[in-house]
DSSP file (Angstrom, degrees, kcal/mol; ACC not computed):
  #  RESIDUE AA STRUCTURE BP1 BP2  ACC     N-H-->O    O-->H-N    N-H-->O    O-->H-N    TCO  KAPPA ALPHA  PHI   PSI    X-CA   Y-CA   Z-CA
    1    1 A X              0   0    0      0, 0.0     2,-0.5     0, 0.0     0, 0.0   0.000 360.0 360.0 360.0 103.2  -29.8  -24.0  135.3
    2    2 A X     >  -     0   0    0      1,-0.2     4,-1.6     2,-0.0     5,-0.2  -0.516 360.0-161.1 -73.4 136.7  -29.3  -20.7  133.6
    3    3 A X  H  > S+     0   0    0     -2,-0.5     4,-1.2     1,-0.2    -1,-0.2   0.575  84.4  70.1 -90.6 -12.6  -25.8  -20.6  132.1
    4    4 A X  H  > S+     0   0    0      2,-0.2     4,-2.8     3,-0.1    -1,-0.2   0.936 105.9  33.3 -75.8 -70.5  -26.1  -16.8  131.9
    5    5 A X  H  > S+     0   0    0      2,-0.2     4,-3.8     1,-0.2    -2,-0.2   0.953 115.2  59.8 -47.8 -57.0  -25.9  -16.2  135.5
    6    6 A X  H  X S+     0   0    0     -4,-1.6     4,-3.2     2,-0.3     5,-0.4   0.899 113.6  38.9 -19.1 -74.0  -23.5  -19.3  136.0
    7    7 A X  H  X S+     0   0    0     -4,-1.2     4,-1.5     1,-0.3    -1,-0.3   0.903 114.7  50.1 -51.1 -45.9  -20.9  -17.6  133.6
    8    8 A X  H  X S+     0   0    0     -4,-2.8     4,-0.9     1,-0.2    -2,-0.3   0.922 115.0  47.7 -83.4 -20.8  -21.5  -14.0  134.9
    9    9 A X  H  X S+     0   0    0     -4,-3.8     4,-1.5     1,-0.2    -2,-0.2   0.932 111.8  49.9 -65.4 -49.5  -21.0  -15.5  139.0
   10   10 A X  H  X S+     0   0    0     -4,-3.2     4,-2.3     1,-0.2    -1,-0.2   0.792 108.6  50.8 -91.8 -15.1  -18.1  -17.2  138.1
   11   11 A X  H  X S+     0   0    0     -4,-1.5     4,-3.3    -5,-0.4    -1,-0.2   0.825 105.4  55.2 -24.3 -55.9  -16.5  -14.0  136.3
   12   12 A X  H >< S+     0   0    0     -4,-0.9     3,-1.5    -5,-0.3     4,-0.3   0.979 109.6  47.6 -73.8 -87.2  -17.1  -12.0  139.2
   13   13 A X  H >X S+     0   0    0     -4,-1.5     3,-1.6     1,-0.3     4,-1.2   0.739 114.8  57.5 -14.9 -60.9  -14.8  -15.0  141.6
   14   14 A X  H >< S+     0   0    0     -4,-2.3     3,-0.6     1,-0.3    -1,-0.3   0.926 111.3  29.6 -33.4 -72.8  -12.5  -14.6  138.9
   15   15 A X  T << S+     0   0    0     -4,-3.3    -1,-0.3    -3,-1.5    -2,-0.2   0.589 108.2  70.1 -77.8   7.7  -11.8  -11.3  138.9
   16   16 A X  T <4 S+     0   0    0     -3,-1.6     2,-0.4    -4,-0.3    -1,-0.2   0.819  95.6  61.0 -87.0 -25.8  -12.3  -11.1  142.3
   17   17 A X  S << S-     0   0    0     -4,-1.2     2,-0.3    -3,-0.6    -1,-0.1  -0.762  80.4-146.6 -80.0 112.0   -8.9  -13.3  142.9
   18   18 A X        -     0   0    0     -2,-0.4     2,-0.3     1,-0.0    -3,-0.0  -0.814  20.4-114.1-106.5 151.6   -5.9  -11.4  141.4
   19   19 A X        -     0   0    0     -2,-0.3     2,-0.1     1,-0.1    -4,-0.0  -0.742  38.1-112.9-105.0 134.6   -3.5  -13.5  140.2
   20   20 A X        -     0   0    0     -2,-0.3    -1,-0.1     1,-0.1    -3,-0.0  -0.155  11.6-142.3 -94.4 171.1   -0.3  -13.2  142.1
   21   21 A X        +     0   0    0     -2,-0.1     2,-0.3     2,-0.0    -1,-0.1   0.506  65.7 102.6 -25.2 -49.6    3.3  -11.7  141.1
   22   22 A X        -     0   0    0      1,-0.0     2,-0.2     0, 0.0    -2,-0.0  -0.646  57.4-154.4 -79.3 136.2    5.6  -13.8  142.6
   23   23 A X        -     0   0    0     -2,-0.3     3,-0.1     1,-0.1    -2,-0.0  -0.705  31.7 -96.9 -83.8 156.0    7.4  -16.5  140.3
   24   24 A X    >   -     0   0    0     -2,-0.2     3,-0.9     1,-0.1     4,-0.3  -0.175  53.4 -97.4 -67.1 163.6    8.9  -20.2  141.6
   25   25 A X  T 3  S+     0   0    0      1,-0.2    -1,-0.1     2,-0.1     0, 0.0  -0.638 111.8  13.4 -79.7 146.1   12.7  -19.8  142.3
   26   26 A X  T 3> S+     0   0    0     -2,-0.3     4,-1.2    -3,-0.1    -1,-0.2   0.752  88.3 145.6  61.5  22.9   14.6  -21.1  139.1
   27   27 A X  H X>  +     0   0    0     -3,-0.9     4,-1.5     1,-0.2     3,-0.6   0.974  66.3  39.7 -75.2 -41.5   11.4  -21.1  137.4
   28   28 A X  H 3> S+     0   0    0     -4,-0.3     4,-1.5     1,-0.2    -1,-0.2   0.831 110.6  58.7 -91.3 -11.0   12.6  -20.1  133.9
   29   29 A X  H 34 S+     0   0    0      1,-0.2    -1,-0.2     2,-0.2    -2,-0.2   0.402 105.1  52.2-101.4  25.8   15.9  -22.3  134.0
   30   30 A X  H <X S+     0   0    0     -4,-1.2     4,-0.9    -3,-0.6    -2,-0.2   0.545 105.9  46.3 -93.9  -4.2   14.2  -25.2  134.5
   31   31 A X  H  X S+     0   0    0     -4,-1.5     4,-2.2     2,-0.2    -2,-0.2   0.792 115.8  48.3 -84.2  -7.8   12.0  -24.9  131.9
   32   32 A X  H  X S+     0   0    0     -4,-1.5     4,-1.0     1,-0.2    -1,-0.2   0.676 108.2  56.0 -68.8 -15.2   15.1  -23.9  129.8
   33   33 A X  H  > S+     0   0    0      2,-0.2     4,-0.8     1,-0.1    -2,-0.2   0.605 112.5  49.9-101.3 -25.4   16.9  -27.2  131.4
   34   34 A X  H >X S+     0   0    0     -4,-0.9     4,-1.0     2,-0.1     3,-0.8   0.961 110.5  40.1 -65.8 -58.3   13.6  -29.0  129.9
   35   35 A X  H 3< S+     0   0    0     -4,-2.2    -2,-0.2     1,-0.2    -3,-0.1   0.812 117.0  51.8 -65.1 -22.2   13.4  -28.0  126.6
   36   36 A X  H 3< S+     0   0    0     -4,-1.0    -1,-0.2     1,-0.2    -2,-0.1   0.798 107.9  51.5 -64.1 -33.6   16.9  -28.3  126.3
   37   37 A X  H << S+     0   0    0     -3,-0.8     2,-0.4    -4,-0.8    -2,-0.2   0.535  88.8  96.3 -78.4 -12.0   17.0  -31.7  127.6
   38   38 A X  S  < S-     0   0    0     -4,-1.0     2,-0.1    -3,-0.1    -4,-0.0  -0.763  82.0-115.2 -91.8 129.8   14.2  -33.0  125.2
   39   39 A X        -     0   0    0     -2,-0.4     3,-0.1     1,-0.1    -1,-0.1  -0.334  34.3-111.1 -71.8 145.3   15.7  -34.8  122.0
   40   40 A X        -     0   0    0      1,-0.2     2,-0.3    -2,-0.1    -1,-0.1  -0.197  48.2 -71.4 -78.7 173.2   14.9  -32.9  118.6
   41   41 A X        -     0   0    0      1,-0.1     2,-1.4     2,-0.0    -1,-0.2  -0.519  36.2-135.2-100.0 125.1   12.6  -34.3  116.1
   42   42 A X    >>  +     0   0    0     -2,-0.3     3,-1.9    -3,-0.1     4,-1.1  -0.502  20.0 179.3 -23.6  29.6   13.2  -37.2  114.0
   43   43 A X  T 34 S+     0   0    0     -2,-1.4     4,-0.3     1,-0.3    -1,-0.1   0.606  85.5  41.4 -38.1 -33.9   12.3  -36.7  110.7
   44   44 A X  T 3> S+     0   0    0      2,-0.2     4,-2.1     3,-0.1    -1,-0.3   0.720 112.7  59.4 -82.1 -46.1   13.2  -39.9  109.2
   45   45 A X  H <> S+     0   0    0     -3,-1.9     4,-1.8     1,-0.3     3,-0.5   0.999 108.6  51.5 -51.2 -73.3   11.7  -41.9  112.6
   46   46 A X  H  X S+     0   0    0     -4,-1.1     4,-2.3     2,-0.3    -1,-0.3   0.718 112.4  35.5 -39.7 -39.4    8.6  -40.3  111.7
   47   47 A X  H  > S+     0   0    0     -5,-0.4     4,-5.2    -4,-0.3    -1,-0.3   0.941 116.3  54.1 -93.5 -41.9    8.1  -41.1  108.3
   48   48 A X  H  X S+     0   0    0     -4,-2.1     4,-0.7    -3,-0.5    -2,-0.3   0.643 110.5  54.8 -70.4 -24.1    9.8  -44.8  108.9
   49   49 A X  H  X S+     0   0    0     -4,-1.8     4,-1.0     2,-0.2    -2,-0.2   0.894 108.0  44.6 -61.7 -52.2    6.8  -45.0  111.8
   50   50 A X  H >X S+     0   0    0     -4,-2.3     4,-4.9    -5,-0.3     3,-0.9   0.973 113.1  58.7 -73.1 -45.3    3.7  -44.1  109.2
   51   51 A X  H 3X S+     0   0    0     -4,-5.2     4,-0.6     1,-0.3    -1,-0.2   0.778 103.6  45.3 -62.9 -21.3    5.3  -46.7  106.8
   52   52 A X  H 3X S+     0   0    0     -4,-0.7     4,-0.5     2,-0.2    -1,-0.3   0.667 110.9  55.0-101.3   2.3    5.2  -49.4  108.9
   53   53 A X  H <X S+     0   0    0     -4,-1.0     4,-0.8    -3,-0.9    -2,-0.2   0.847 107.5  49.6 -46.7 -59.9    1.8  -48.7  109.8
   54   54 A X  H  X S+     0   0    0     -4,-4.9     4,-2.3     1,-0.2     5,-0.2   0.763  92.3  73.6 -62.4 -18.9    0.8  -48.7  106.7
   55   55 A X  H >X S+     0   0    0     -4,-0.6     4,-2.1    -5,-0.3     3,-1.7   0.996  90.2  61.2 -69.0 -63.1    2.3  -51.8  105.5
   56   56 A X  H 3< S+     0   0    0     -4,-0.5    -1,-0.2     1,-0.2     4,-0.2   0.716 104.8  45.6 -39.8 -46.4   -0.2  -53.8  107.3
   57   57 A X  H 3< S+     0   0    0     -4,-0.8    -1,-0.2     2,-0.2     4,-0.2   0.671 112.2  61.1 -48.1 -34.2   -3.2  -52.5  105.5
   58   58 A X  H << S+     0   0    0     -4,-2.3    -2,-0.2    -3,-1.7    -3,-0.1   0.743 105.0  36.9 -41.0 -53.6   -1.1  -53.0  102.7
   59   59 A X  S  X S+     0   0    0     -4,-2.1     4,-2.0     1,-0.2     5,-0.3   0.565 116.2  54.9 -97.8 -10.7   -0.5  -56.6  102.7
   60   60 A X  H  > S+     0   0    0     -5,-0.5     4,-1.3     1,-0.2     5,-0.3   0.793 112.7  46.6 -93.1 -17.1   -4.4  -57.5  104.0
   61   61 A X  H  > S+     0   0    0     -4,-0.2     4,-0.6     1,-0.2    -1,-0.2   0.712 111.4  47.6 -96.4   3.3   -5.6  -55.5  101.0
   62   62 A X  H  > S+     0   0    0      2,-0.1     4,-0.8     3,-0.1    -1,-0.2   0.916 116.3  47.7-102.7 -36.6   -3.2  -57.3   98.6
   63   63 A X  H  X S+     0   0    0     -4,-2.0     4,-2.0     2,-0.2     5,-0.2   0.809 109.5  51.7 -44.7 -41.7   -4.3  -60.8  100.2
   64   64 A X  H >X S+     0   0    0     -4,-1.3     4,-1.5    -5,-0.3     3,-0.8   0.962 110.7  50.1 -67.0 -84.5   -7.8  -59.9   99.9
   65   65 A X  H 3X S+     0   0    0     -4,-0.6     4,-1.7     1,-0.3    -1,-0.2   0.618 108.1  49.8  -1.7 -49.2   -7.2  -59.1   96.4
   66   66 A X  H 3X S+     0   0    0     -4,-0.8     4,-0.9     2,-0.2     3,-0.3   0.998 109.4  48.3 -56.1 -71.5   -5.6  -62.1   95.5
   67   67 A X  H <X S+     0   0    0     -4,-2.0     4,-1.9    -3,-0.8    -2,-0.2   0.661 112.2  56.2 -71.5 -13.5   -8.1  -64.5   96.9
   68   68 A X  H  X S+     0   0    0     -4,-1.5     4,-1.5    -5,-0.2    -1,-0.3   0.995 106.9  45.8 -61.5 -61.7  -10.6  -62.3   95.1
   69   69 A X  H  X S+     0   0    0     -4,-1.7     4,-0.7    -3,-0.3    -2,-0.2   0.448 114.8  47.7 -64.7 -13.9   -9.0  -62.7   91.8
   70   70 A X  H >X S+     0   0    0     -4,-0.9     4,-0.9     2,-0.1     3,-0.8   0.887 110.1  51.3 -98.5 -47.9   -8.6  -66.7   92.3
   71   71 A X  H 3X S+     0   0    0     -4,-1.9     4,-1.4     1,-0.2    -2,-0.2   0.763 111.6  53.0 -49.4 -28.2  -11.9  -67.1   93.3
   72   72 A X  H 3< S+     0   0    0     -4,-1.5    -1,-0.2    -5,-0.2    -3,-0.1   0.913 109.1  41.9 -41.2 -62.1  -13.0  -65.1   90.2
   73   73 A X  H << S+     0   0    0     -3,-0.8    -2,-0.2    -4,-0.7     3,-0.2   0.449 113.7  52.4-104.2   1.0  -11.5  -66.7   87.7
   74   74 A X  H  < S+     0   0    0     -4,-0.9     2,-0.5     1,-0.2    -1,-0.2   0.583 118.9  45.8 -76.3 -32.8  -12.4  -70.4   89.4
   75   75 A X  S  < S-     0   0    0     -4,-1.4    -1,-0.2    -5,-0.3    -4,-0.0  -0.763  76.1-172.6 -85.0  77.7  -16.1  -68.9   89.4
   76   76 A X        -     0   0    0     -2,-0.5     2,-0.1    -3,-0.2    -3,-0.1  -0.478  23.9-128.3 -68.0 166.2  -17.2  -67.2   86.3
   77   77 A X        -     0   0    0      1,-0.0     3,-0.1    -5,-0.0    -1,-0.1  -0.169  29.4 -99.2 -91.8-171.9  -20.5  -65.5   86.6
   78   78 A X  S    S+     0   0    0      1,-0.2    -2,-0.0    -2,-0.1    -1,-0.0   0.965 122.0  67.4 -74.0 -39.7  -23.3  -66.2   83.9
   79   79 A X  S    S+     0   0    0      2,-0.1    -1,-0.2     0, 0.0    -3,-0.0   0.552  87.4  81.5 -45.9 -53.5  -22.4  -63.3   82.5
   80   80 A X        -     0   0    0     -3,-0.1     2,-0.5     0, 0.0    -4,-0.0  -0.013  54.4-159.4 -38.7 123.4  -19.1  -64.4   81.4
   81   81 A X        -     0   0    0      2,-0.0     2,-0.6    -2,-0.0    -2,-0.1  -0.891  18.4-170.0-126.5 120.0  -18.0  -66.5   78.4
   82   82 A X        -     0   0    0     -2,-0.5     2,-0.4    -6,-0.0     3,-0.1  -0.858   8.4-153.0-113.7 136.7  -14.4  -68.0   79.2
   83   83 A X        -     0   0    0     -2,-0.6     3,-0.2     1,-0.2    -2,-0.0  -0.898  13.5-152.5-101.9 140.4  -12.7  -69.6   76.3
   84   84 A X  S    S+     0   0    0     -2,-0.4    -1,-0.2     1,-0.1    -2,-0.0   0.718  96.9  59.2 -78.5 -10.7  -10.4  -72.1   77.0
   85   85 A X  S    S+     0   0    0      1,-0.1     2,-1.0    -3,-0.1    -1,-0.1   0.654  88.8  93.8 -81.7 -13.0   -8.4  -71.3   73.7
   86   86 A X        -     0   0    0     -3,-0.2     2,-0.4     2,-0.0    -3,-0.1  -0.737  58.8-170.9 -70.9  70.6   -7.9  -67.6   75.1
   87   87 A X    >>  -     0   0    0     -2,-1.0     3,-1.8     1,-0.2     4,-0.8  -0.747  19.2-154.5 -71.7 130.2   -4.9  -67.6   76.7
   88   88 A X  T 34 S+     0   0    0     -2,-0.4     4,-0.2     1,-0.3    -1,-0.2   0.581  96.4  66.5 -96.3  -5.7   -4.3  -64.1   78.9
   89   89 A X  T 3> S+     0   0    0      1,-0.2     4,-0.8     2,-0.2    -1,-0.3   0.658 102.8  42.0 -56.3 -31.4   -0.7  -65.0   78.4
   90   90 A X  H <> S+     0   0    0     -3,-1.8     4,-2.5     2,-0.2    -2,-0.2   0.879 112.5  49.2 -78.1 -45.6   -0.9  -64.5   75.1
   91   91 A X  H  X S+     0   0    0     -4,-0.8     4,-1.5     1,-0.2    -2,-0.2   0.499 105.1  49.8 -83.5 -15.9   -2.6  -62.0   74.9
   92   92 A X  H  4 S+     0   0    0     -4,-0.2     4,-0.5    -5,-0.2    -1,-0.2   0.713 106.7  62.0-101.3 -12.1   -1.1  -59.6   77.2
   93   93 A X  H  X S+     0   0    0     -4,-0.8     4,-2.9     2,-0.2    -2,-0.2   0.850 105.8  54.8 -73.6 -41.0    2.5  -60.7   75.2
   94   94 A X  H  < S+     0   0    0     -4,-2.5    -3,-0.2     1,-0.2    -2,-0.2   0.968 109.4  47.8 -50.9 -51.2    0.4  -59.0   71.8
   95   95 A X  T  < S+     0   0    0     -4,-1.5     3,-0.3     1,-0.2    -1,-0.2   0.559 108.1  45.6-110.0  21.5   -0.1  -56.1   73.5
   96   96 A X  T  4 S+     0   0    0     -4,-0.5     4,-0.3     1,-0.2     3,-0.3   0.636 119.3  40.5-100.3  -9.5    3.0  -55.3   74.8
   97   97 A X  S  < S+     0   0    0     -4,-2.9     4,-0.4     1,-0.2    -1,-0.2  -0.405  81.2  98.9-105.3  62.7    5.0  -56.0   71.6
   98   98 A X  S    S+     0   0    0     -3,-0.3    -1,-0.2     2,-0.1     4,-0.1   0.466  82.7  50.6-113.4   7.9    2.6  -54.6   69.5
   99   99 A X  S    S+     0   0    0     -3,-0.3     3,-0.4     2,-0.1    -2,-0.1   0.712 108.7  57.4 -87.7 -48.6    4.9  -51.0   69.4
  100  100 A X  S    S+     0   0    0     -4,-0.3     2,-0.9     1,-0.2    -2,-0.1   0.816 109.8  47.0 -52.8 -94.1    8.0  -53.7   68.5
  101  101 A X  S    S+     0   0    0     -4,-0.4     2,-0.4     2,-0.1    -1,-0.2   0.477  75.7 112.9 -40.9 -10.3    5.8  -54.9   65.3
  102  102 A X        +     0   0    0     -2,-0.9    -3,-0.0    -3,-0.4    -4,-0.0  -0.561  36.2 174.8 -83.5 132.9    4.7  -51.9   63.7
  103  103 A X        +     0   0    0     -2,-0.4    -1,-0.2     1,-0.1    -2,-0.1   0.550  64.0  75.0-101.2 -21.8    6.4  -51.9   60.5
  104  104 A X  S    S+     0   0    0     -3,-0.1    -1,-0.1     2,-0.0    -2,-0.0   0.994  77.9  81.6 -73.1 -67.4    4.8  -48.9   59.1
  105  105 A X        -     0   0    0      1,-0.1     2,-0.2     2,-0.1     0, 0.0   0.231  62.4-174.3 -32.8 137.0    6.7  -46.2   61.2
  106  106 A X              0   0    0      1,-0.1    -1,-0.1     0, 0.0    -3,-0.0  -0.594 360.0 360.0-145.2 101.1    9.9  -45.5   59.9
  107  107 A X              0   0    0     -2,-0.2    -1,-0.1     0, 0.0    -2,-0.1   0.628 360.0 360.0 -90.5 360.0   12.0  -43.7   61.2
């Protein structure tokens, strides 16, 4: 099938058909009586739509996460050296007061 011809045949039909004049009665106040009738946009709907979309991805990726991080720290790899003496409680209390204990600054 040449697409050349195709194009230039149905061209020809085209223009051979003039398009006519007349417009429907009432044609442009109904389409003013549509757009008028259609409620205006929602910003706040919109936004409150994408967020609870998102929330669903949300919560499987915070589950997933979770079970990652218990399965982790029930497995260690070889790799690993876990102290029991360690405690990450401890450790994470050191370095968030460790701005409170510096003594040297003075103000």
């Amino acid at each position: 099938m040449n697409l050349d011809h195709l194009q230039k045949k149905l061209l020809t039909a085209a223009r051979s058909h003039l398009p006519s004049e007349h417009v429907p009665y009432a044609f442009e106040k109904r389409i003013l009586a549509l757009l008028a009738g259609s409620p205006p946009l929602d910003h706040w709907a919109v936004w409150a739509r994408a967020l609870w979309r998102a929330s669903a991805p949300c919560v499987a990726l915070t589950i997933l996460l979770v079970v990652w991080s218990l399965v982790g720290a029930k497995n260690p790899t070889a790799g690993q050296v876990v102290s029991t003496s360690e405690d990450f409680s401890q450790h994470f209390e050191q370095t968030m007061l460790a701005g409170v204990n510096d003594v040297e600054e003075v103000w």
